[in-house]
C-alpha positions as CSV (number, residue, x, y, z in Angstrom):
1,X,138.0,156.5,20.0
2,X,138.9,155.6,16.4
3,X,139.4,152.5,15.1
4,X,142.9,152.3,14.7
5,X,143.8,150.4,11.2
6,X,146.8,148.4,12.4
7,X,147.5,147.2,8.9
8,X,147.8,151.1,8.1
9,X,150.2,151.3,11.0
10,X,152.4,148.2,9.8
11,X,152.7,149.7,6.5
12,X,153.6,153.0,7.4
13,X,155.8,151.4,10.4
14,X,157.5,149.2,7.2
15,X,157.4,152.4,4.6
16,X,159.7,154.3,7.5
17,X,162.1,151.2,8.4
18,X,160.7,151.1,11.8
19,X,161.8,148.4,14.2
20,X,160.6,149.2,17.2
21,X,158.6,151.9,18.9
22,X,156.9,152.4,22.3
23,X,155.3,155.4,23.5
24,X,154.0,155.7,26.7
25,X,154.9,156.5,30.8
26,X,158.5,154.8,31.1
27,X,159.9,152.9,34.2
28,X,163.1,151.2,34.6
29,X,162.0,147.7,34.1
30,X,160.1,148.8,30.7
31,X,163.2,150.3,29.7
32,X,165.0,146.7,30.9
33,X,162.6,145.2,28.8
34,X,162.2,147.0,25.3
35,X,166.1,146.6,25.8
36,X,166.2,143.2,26.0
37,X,163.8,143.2,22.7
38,X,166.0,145.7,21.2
39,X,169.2,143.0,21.7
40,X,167.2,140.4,20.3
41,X,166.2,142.0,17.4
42,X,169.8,143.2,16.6
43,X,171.1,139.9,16.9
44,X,168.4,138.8,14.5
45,X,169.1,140.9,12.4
46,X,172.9,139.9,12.4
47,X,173.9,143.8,13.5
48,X,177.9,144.3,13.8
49,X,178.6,143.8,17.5
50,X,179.8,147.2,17.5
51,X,176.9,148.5,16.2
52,X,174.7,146.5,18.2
53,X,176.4,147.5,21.4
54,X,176.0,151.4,20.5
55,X,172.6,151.3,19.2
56,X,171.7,149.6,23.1
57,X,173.9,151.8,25.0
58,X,172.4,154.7,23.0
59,X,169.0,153.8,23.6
60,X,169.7,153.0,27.2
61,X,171.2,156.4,27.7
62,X,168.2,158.3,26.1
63,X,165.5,156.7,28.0
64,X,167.2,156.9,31.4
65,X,167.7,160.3,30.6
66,X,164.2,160.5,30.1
67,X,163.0,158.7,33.1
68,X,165.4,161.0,35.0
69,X,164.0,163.9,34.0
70,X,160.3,163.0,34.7
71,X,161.3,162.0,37.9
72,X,163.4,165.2,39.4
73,X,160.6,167.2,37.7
74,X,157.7,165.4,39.6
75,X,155.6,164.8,36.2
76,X,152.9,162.8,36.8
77,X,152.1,159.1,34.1
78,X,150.8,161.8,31.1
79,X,153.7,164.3,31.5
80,X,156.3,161.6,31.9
81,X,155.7,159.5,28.5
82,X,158.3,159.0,26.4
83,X,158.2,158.2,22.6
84,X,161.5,155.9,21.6
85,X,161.7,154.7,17.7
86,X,164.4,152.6,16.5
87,X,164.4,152.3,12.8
88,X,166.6,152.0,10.0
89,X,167.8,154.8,7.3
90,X,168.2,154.4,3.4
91,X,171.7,153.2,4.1
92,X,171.5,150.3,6.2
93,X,172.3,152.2,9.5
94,X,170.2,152.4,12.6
95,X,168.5,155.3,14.1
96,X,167.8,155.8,17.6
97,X,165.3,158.4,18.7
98,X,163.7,159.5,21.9
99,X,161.3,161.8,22.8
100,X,159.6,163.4,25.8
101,X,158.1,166.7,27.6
102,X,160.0,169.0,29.1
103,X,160.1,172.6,30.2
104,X,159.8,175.0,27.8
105,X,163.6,176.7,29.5
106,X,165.3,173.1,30.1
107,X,164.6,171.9,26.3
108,X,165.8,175.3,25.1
109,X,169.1,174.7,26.8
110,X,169.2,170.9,25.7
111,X,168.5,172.2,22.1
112,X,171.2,174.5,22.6
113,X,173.8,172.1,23.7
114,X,172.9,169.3,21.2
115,X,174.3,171.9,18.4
116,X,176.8,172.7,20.0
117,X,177.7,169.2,19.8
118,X,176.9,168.7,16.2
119,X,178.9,171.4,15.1
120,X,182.1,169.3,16.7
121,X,184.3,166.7,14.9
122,X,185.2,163.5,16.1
123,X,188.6,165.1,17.9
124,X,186.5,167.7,19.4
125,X,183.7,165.4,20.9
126,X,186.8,163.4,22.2
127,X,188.3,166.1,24.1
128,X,184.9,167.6,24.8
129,X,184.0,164.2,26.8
130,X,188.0,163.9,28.5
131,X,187.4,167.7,29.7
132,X,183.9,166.7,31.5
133,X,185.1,163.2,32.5
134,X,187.8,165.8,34.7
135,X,185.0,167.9,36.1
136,X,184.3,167.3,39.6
137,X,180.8,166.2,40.4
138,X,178.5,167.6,42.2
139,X,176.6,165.3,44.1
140,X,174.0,167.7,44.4
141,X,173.2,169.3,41.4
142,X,171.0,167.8,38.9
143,X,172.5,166.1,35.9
144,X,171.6,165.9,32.4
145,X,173.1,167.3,28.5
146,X,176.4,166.3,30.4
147,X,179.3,162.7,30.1
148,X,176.1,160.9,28.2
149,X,174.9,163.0,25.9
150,X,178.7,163.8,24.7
151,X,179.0,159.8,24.6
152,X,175.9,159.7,22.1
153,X,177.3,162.4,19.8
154,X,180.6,160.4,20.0
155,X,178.8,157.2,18.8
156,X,176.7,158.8,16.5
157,X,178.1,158.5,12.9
158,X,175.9,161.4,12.1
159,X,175.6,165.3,13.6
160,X,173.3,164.7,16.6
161,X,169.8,165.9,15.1
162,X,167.1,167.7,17.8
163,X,163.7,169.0,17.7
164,X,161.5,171.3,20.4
165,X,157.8,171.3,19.5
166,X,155.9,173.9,22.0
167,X,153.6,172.7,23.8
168,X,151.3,175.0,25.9
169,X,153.1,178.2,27.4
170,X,155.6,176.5,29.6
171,X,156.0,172.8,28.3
172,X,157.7,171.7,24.8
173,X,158.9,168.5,23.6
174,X,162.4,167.3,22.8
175,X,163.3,165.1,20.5
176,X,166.7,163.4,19.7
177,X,168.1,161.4,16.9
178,X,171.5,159.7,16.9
179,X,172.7,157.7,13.9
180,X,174.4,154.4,14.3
């Protein structure tokens, strides 16, 4: 393995605004736990409670989502790591950003629907999420790109930006960015 220059990291961690970042195999007490550093930090850093409350419940969402996923799909520690960044852009406002492997057909889908979500206004993404909230739920079926992922592009100030980088014939990974 290479040496890893850690002062290269900081820099380039500092350069990009980057508060925090994990990557790795994700369980619900890490996700407890970066999220309990994550409210920390935002309170050091004397973030609006609004703000503060969104950038959490954002990240939460994400990396359960995540977790989720991995889970119903079996993936074993490799498959089901997860890359989270929170940073900050040029204009003071935070980013939250997840990433993870997924099936080549489910992150097509998920791309699909995250556009579909950025190409609606704030009065659309309302009625978007009152029109789910009103579905019935199946109990049975397998959740996901559904009430949550409106709720982030709802919270997001910004169009929901997504990413699917191929990875081998039947595995890509997604990546989402909300703006807070």
């Amino acid at each position: 393995m290479d040496t890893i220059d850690l002062f290269e990291l900081r820099a380039h961690f500092n350069k990009s605004r980057i508060l925090l970042c994990f990557n790795g195999p994700i369980s619900r007490s890490l996700i407890e736990e970066i999220g309990n550093a994550l409210k920390n930090y935002l309170q050091a850093d004397h973030a609006q409670p609004s703000a503060a409350m969104d950038v959490f419940s954002v990240y939460v969402e994400m990396t359960q989502n995540i977790r989720h996923y991995a889970m119903a799909h079996g993936y074993d520690e490799l498959q089901s790591s997860a890359t989270v960044v929170v940073a900050r852009d040029e204009e003071g406002r935070y980013l939250v950003q997840a990433g993870n492997m997924v099936e080549k057909a489910d992150g097509e889908a998920l791309l699909a629907r995250v556009q579909a979500l950025a190409n609606m206004d704030k009065t659309k993404l309302k009625s978007a999420y009152k029109a789910q909230l009103r579905q019935p739920r199946d109990e049975s079926a397998v959740s996901g790109a559904g009430l949550g992922l409106i709720d982030v592009a709802r919270k997001s100030a910004r169009a929901l930006d997504a990413s699917l980088s191929q990875v081998g014939e039947q595995h890509a990974f997604f990546s989402l960015r909300a703006t807070i």
